[in-house]
C-alpha positions in Angstrom: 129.4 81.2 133.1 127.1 78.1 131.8 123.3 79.1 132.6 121.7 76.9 134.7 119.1 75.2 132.7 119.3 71.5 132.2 119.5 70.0 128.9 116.2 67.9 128.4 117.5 64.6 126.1 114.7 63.7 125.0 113.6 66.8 123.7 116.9 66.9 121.4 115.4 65.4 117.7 119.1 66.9 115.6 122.5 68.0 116.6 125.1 70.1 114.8 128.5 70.7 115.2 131.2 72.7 114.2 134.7 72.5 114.1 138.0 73.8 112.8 141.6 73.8 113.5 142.3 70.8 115.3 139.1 69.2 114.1 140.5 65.3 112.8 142.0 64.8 115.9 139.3 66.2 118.1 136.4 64.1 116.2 138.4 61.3 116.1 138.3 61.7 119.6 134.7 61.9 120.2 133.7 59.8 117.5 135.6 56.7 119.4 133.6 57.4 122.0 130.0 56.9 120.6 127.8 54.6 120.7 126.9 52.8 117.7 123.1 52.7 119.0 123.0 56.2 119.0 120.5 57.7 116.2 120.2 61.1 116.5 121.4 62.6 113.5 124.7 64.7 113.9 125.5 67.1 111.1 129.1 68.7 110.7 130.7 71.5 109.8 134.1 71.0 109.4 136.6 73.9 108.1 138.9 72.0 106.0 140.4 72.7 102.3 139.0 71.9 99.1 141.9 69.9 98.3 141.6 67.7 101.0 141.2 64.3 100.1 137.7 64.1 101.3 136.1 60.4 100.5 139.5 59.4 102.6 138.3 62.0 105.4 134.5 60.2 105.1 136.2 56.7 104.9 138.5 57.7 107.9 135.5 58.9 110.4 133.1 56.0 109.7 136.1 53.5 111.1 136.0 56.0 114.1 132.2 56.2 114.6 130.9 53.1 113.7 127.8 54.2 111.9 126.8 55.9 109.1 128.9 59.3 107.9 128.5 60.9 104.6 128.7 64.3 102.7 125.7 66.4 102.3 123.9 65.8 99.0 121.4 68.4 97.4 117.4 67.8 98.9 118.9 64.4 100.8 116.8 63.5 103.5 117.8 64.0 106.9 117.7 60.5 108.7 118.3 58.6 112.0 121.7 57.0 112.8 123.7 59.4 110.1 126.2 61.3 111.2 126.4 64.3 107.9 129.0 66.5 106.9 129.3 69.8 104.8 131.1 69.2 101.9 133.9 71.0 101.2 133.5 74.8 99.5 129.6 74.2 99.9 127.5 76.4 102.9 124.6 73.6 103.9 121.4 74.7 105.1 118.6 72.7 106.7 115.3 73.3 105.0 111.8 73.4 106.8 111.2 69.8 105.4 114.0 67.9 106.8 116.3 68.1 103.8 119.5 70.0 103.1 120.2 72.5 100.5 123.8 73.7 99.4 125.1 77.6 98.5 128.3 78.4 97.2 127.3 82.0 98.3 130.2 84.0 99.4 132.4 83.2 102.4 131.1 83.6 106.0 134.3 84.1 108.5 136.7 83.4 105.7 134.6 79.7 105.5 132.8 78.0 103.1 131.0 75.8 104.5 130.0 78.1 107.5 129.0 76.8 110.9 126.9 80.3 111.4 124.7 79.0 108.7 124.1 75.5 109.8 123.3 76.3 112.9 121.4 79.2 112.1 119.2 77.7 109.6 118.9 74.2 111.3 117.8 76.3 114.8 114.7 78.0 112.5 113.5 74.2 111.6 114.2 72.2 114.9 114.0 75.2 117.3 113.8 74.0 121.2 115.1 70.0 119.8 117.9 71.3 118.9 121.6 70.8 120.2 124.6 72.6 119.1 127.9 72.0 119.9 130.9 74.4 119.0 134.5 72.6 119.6 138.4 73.3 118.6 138.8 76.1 115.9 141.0 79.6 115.8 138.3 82.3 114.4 134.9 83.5 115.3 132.8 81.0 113.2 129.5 79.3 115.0 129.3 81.9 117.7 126.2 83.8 116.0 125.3 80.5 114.7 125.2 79.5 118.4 123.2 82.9 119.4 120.7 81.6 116.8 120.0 78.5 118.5 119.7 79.9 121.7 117.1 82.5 120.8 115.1 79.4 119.8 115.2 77.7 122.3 117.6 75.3 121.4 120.7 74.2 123.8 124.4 75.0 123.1 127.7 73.1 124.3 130.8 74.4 124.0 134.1 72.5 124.1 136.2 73.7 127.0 138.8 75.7 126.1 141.7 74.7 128.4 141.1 71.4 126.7 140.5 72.5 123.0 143.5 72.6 120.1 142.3 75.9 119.1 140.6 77.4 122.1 139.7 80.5 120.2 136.4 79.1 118.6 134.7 78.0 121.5 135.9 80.8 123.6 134.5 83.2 121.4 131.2 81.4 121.8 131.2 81.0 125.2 131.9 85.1 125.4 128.7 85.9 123.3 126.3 83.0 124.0 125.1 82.2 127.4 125.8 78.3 126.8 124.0 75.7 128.6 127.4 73.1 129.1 130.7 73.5 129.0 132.7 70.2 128.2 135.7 68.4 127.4 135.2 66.0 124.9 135.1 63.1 126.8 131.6 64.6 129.0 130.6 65.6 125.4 130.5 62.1 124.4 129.0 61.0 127.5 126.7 63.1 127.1 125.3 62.3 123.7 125.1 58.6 124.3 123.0 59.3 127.0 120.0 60.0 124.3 120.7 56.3 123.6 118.5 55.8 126.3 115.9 58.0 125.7 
C-alpha cells in the first residue's frame, strides 16, 4: 500500500523515469498530456535496442511533448524545460554538479542503460527534490533504483499495474518500495503539470 505522505511540488527540482516494454506507447501517452509550460527537467531511461533508430525515436517524442527532448551528452548540463533520455547501450549518471556522465560498464538487469543507476545516482545529488517514477516494463529494473530515492528522501510513483503494458516493472517496485503514489498515466500527467504552477 502507497504511504501516506503527500508529495510537496514545490519541493521536486528533477524527475526521472524509467520504462521498458511498452514504453513508446506509454510515453506517448503521457507525453500528450504535458504541458508545454512545464520546466522541470525529466530524464529517461528507456530499455530499447541499440539498433533502434534513435534520432527517429527523439524526433518522434518532441512532436508528442512539445518541448525540448534529447539524448544525454557527456558533462551536458542539466537544464529547465528538457525532457533527457539515456542513450542507447550507455548507463547515465547524474553527477554532484548538475551534469551527466556516461558508463558502458557492464549490464545492470540485462540493461544498459539501467534505471537502478539513474535513479540511484540522481537521488545522492537532488535527494528530498527528487521524483521518480517507474512505469510499464517486464523485469526488475528501477526497483532498487526506487529504494535509493526513498532513503533520501525523495518521492516515488509507480504506474499502476492493472493499467501498465508490462505490469511486472512497477509491481516489482511497488513490492520492495513503500511508494508515495500509485497512478495511471493519466493522474501521472496530472500530476506533473501541477508543478506548472508552482
Amino acid at each position: 500500500m502507497p504511504t501516506k505522505k503527500k508529495i510537496k511540488l514545490n519541493k521536486i527540482n528533477a524527475i526521472v523515469i524509467g520504462v521498458s516494454a511498452g514504453g513508446m506507447e506509454t510515453l506517448n501517452r503521457l507525453f500528450s498530456q504535458l504541458k508545454s509550460s512545464l520546466k522541470t527537467p525529466i530524464i529517461i531511461v528507456q530499455h530499447i535496442s541499440p539498433d533502434q533508430e534513435f534520432d527517429f525515436l527523439m524526433e518522434h517524442y518532441t512532436s508528442k511533448a512539445r518541448r525540448n527532448v534529447k539524448e544525454v551528452e557527456e558533462k551536458e548540463i542539466i537544464k529547465l524545460g528538457f525532457i533527457y533520455f539515456a542513450p542507447p547501450n550507455y548507463h547515465i549518471l547524474v553527477e554532484e554538479d548538475y551534469t551527466f556522465s556516461l558508463s558502458v560498464e557492464e549490464k545492470i538487469c540485462y540493461s544498459r542503460p539501467s534505471i537502478d543507476i539513474l535513479f540511484s545516482s540522481a537521488s545522492y545529488v537532488y535527494m528530498s527534490h527528487l521524483l521518480g517514477i517507474v512505469l510499464t516494463g517486464a523485469n526488475g529494473d528501477g526497483s532498487d533504483g526506487a529504494l535509493c530515492i526513498k532513503e533520501n528522501g525523495g518521492y516515488v510513483i509507480a504506474q499502476d499495474p492493472k493499467e501498465a503494458l508490462y505490469p511486472v516493472m512497477p509491481q516489482m517496485t511497488i513490492d520492495k518500495v513503500k511508494v508515495d503514489e500509485i497512478l495511471t498515466i493519466d493522474k501521472i500527467a496530472t500530476l506533473l503539470n501541477e508543478l506548472d504552477k508552482q
